[in-house]
N, C-alpha and C positions, 0 to 999 in steps of 0.2 A: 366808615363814615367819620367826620371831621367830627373830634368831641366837643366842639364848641355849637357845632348845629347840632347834638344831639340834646346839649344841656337847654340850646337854645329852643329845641323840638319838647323835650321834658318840661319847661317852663308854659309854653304857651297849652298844653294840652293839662295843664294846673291850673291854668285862670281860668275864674269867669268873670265875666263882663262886667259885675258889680264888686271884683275884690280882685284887680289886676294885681297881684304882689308876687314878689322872687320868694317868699317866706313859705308859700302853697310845695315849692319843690321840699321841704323840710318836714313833710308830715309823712312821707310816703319813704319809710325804711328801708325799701326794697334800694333804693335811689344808692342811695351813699354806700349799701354792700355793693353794688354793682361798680362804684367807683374807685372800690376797694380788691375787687378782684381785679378791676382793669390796672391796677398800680402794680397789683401782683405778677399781675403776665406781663406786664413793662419790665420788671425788673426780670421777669426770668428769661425772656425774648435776651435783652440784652446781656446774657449769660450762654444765651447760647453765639452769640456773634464770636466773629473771629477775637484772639485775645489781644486787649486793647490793650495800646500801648499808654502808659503814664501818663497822666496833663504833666508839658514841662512848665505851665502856669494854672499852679493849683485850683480848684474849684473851688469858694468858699460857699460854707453851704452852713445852715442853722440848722443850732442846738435845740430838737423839736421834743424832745425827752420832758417829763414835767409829770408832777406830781400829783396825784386826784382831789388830796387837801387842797394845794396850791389852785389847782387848775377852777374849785368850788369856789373859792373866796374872792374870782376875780369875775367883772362884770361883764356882760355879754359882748358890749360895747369894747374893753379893753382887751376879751378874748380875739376878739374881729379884728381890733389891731395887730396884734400880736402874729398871728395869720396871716396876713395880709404881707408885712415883713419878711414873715417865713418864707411864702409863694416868692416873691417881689427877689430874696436871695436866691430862693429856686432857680428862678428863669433864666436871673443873670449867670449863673453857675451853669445853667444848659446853654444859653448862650454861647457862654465862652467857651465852653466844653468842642461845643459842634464845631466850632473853629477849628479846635487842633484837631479831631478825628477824623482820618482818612476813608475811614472803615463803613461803607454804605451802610452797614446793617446798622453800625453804631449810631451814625447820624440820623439813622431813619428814626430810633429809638429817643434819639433826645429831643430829634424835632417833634414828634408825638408829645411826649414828656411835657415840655414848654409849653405847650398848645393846651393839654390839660391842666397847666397848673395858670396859664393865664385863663382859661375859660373860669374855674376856680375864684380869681383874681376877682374878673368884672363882675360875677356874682356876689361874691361879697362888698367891694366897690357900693352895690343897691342897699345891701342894710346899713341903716345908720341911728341910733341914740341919741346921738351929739350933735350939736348943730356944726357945719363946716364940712368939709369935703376930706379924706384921707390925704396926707403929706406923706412923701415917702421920705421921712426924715427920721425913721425909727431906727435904733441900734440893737439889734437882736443879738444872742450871743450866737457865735460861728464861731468854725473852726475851717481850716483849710484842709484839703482832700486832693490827692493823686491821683486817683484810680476816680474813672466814669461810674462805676459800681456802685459806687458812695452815694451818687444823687440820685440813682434811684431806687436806696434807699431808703434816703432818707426824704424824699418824697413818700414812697409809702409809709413810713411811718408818722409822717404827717395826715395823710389823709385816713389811716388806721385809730389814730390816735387823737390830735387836735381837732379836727376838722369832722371828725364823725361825734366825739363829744360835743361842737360845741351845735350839731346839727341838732342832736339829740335833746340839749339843751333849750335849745330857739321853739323847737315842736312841743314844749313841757308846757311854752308859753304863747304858741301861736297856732297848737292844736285842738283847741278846745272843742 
């Protein structure tokens, strides 16, 4: 099943009628291990694919690593940003990836990949602190990457790391 109708199926089976919010998927823990195991069998799926050849135009893909100090001191609002960046390099990274790869299984792998990390995307897109709409005008730190290997990755470490903290975060505050 398409992970975007499943988050889409996850959501709607969290509202009720008088507290329609995307914040309801955030209380239920089970949710974001399962998005975590599914990043795991992403990356090991495309491990078992034939051995992919090089991007002769690199991936550039974010620096999702960060520090638990670091990652407390900043607000829910600028964590959401920062994420959103992250994804936003993700996709383009599988994007351009699926281009150069010949290899069925590989492309099968990143189109997945993409799909999950936009379903991701427009999810977060719904929270907001701030008044205005997100700009994709953030400069996150990247590094450039060769190997298809790397984005998924560092996609699961995104969603192991950032993206499960800042879940776990949001339900501190909207699990009451």
């Amino acid at each position: 099943s398409p992970p975007g109708l499943l988050l889409l199926t996850s959501f709607l089976l969290h509202v009720k009628e008088d507290h329609a919010s995307p914040t309801r998927l955030v209380c239920d823990n089970r949710l974001i291990q399962k998005y975590i195991g599914e990043a795991k069998d992403m990356e090991k799926r495309v491990g078992q694919c034939q051995v992919l050849p090089a991007l002769s135009c690199p991936a550039v893909l974010p620096l999702v690593d960060f520090t638990f100090q670091q990652w407390k001191s900043k607000s829910n609002e600028t964590k959401r940003r920062e994420i959103l960046c992250d994804l936003a390099l993700l996709m383009g990274a599988a994007a351009g990836a699926q281009g150069q790869v010949s290899d069925t299984c590989g492309a099968r792998q990143l189109s997945q990949l993409y799909r999950h990390a936009n379903s991701f995307f427009l999810l977060l897109q719904t929270f907001s602190w701030e008044a205005g709409h997100w700009e994709p005008s953030c400069s996150p730190h990247s590094m450039e990457q060769t190997h298809v290997t790397s984005i998924f990755l560092t996609y699961r470490q995104l969603v192991q790391g950032k993206l499960r903290f800042f879940f776990y975060d949001l339900a501190m505050v909207l699990c009451k």
